[in-house]
Structures are given as structure tokens and as C-alpha cells.
N, C-alpha and C positions, 0 to 999 in steps of 0.2 A: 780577590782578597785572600793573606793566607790566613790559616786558622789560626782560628784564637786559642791561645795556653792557657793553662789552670794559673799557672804562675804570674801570667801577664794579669789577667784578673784579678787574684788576689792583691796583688801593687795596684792593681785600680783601687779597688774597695780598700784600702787604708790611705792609698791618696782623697780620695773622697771621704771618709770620716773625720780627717785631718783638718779637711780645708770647708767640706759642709756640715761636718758634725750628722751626718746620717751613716750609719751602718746595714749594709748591705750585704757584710758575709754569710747570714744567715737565711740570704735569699735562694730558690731553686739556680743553682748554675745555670742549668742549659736555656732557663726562661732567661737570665740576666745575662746571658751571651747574645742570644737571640735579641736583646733592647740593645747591648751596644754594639754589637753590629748596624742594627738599624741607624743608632748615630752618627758612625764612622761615614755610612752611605750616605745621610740626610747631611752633616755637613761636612762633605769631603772630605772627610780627616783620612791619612793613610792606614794608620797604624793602632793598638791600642797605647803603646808606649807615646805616642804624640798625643793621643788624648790625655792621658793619664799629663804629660806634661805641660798642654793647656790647663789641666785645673789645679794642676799646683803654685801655674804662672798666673792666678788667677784671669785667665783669657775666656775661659767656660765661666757663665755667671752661673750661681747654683738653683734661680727660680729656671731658668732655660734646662738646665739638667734634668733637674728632677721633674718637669714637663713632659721631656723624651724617653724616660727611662722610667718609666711608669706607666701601666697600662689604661687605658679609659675607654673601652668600648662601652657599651650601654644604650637601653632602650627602655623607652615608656615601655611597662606593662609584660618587659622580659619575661618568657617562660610566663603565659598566663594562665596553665594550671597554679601556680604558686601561688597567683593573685587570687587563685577562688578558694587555696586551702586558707589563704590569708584571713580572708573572710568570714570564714568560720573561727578563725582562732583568735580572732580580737577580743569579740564579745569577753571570751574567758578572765579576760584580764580586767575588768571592769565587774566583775562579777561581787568583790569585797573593796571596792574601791571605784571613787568617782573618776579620777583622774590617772593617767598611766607617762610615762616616758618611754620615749623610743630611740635607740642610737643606729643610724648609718652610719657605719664603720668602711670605709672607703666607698664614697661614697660619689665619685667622680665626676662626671658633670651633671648628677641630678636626677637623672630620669628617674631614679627608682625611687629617689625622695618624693616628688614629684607624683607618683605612682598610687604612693602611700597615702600622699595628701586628699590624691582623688579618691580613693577610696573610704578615706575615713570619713570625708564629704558625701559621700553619697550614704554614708551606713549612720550621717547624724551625730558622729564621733567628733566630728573636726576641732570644736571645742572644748574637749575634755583628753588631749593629748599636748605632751611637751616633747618637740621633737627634736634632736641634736642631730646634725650630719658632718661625720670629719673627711679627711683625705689630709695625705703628706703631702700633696701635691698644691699649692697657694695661686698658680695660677688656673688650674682646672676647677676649685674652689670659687673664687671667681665669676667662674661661668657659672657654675653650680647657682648663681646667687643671685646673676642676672637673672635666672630664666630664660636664657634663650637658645632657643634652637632651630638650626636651618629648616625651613621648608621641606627640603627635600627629604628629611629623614622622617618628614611625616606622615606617609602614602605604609613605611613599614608601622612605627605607631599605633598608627590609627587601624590597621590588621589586628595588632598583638591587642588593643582596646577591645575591639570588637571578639573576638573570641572569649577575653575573660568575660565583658558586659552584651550582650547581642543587643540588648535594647535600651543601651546610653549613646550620649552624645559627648564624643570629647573633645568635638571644635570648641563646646562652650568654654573650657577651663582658657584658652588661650585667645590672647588678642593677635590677629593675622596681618602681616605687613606684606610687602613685596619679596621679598628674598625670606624672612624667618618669621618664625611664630616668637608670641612672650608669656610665660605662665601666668595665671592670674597671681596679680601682686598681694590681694589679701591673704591665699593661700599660704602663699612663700613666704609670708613675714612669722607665719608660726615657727621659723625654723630658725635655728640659732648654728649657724655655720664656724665651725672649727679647725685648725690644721693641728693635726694628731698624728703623730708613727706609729703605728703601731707595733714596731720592731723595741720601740722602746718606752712607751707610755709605761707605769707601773702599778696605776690607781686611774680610776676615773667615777662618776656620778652612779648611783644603783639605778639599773634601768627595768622597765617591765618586758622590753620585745630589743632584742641586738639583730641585726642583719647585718652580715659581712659576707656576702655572694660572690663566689668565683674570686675572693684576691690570697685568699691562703694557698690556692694550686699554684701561688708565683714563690711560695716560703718553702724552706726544706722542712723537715719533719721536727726539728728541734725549737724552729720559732713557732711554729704552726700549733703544739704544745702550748710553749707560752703563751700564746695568742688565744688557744683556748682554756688555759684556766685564767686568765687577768678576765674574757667572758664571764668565766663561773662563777667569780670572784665580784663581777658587776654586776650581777645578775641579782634581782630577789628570789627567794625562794618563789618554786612556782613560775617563775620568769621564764621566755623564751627564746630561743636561740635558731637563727635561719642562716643556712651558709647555701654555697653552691651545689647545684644536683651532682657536680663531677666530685666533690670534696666529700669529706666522711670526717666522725669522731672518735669512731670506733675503737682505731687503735690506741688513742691518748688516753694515761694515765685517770685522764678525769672522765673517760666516755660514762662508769659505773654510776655517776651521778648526775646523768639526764636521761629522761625517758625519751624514747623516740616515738614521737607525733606523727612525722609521714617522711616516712624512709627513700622514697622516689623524689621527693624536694628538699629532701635533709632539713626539716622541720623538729627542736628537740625541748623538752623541756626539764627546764632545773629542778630536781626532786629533793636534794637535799645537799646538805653544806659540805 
């Protein structure tokens, strides 16, 4: 396959705002080279120009797009030191208030919703939290909402479970079939599932805790900004902010107004307006 030009791209990302109304120029290039490339391969398209002219032919439907071209990796219990700093930084929020919200902000197929659920379960919280989880993405959304997940990703799970809890059980949260597991359903009705871009939301609900882990490292530095003052913006004062261990705030205009809570999980909190 030859390589992809800057130029062919950019005529992607305006034939795709044209015709799905999502904007993508503000995405990392070489991450958004690297997904359509993946495309081209997964469905034999030759070219970008032939893609580019399926979705103007409307031939590419835009939920199958934005499926492929969007990333969803994820795991119960990801990175479970985060899940023990987690732990300790609930309580805080609950400290002048009964009740808290919490947003996943790309929130992909669940697990770390999921994650969250269990932990709040097990810290006696579960009922005193309103939980939101978006994605751009409506069919991984979807899944997200099922609850379900293969079997076979459950041997890693149930590793990253065990290191954050050594002495819980997290067979109990799921019902076990042949081929996949299903979350417990009363858990998963706490959650109120959304489809949000975050390339262009402008407002959204004030939350006590945002997690948006590892999906700004796919935005250039210009939405990534954006992205973290519309956070600031959401946030109550005192509120907190959890992104990827590879991602930072540092450099954005707004880092000056979040303390940092634990600098190795990019754990930060809103000090003032």
C-alpha cells in the first residue's frame, strides 16, 4: 500500500464532516493515519481517495465508520494502581455532600465504567453516585450497555482485579454463560449512557470526578486544550480530573488551576475557577 499524504487526508476529514458531520482535523495525524489505514486493509479499499469517495457516495455508512476509526481497547480494572489511588479519592468527594456525579468521557465498551461500579459497590458508595458514560462511537456504546464481554478476556480481568483487590471476588459481579460473561444488571442501570464528541460538545452537566484515560493521546495539542478547559469548565470546584498515565496537563493554559493529586496516574484536582 502507498503512503498516505497529508493532503489526501485532509479531503478525507472534510469529506467526512460534510457527509457525518464529525470533525476530525483536529485529531493526532499519524494516530488517524494509522486507523485509516487499518480501514483500507479491513475492507479492502485500495486507496484513500476511493474511501474518501465511498463516503461521499454514501457507500461507507457513518455508524460502521466511526466503529473503525476509533479506538476501543480496554480492560476491567486497567492500570490497578489507579484503581487503589481511586479509592482513596472518593471518599473526598462525599466529604460536604451526600451525593456525587461522575462522567466517562470515552468511555468505550465499558470496562472501566464497569470498574467504577465495582468499586463503589464494594466501598458502600454505590448508592449515592450518578454516573454518565459518553463515547462518539453509538455502536461500541451499545456494547457498553449490554454488559457484555467475551470470556476469553476474562483470565486478563480477573489478573488486573486481583492486584487492585487480593481478597475480592469478581466472578460474583457477572453472570457466566458459554462463550461471554454479562455484568450484573442492577449495577449497570446506574448509568446513564450517552453519545458525546468530544471534539465538539461545548457545555455539559457539573460533575464531581471526569475520567477521560488515554483518548486525548489520539487529539493534537489544540483540541486536547479544548478538551481540557470544557473539563474545567464541568468540573465543581474541588472536583476531579483522571486522564491517561501517558497524557499530562501541564502544558495547557489551564494546568495553573488543578493541583496535582498523583502525578504517575495523572490524577488532578480543580482548585479554582
Amino acid at each position: 500500500m502507498q503512503e498516505i499524504g497529508i493532503a489526501e487526508l485532509k479531503k478525507l476529514t472534510e469529506v467526512i464532516k460534510e457527509k457525518f458531520g464529525y470533525d476530525f482535523r483536529d485529531y493526532a495525524m499519524s494516530s488517524f493515519k494509522r486507523r485509516v489505514t487499518r480501514i483500507l486493509e479491513l475492507k479492502k479499499i485500495p486507496n484513500v481517495e476511493a474511501l474518501t469517495l465511498q463516503i461521499a457516495g454514501n457507500v461507507f455508512v457513518k455508524e460502521d465508520f466511526l466503529h473503525e476509526i476509533t479506538v476501543n481497547v480496554t480492560e476491567l480494572f486497567r492500570d490497578p494502581s489507579f484503581w487503589r489511588i481511586m479509592k482513596t479519592v472518593l471518599p473526598n468527594l462525599y466529604l460536604n455532600q451526600e451525593k456525587i456525579r461522575i462522567w466517562h468521557a470515552g468511555c468505550s465498551s465499558g470496562e472501566e465504567v464497569y470498574s467504577m461500579l465495582i468499586l463503589l459497590k464494594e466501598m458502600d458508595l454505590i448508592d449515592k453516585v450518578e454516573i454518565i458514560a459518553s463515547d462518539i462511537d453509538k455502536c461500541i456504546l451499545a456494547k457498553a450497555k449490554e454488559g457484555k464481554i467475551s470470556i476469553r478476556n476474562m483470565e486478563l480481568n480477573e489478573k488486573n482485579y486481583i492486584r487492585y483487590n487480593p481478597t475480592g471476588d469478581l466472578k460474583k459481579y457477572f453472570l457466566y454463560d458459554k462463550d461471554y460473561v454479562y455484568f450484573d444488571k442492577d449495577l449497570l442501570s446506574k448509568v446513564s449512557f450517552r453519545e458525546i464528541n468530544l471534539a465538539e460538545v461545548k457545555s455539559f452537566t457539573k460533575c464531581d470526578l471526569i475520567l477521560c484515560r488515554n483518548v486525548m493521546i489520539y487529539f493534537n495539542q489544540n483540541l486536547q486544550n479544548d478538551v481540557i478547559k470544557l473539563f474545567h469548565e464541568m468540573l465543581f470546584n474541588y472536583g476531579y480530573l483522571a486522564i491517561g498515565s501517558k497524557e499530562s496537563i501541564i502544558w495547557s493554559e489551564y494546568a495553573n488551576k488543578f493541583l496535582v493529586v498523583n502525578n504517575e496516574e495523572k490524577i488532578y484536582k480543580k482548585f479554582k475557577e
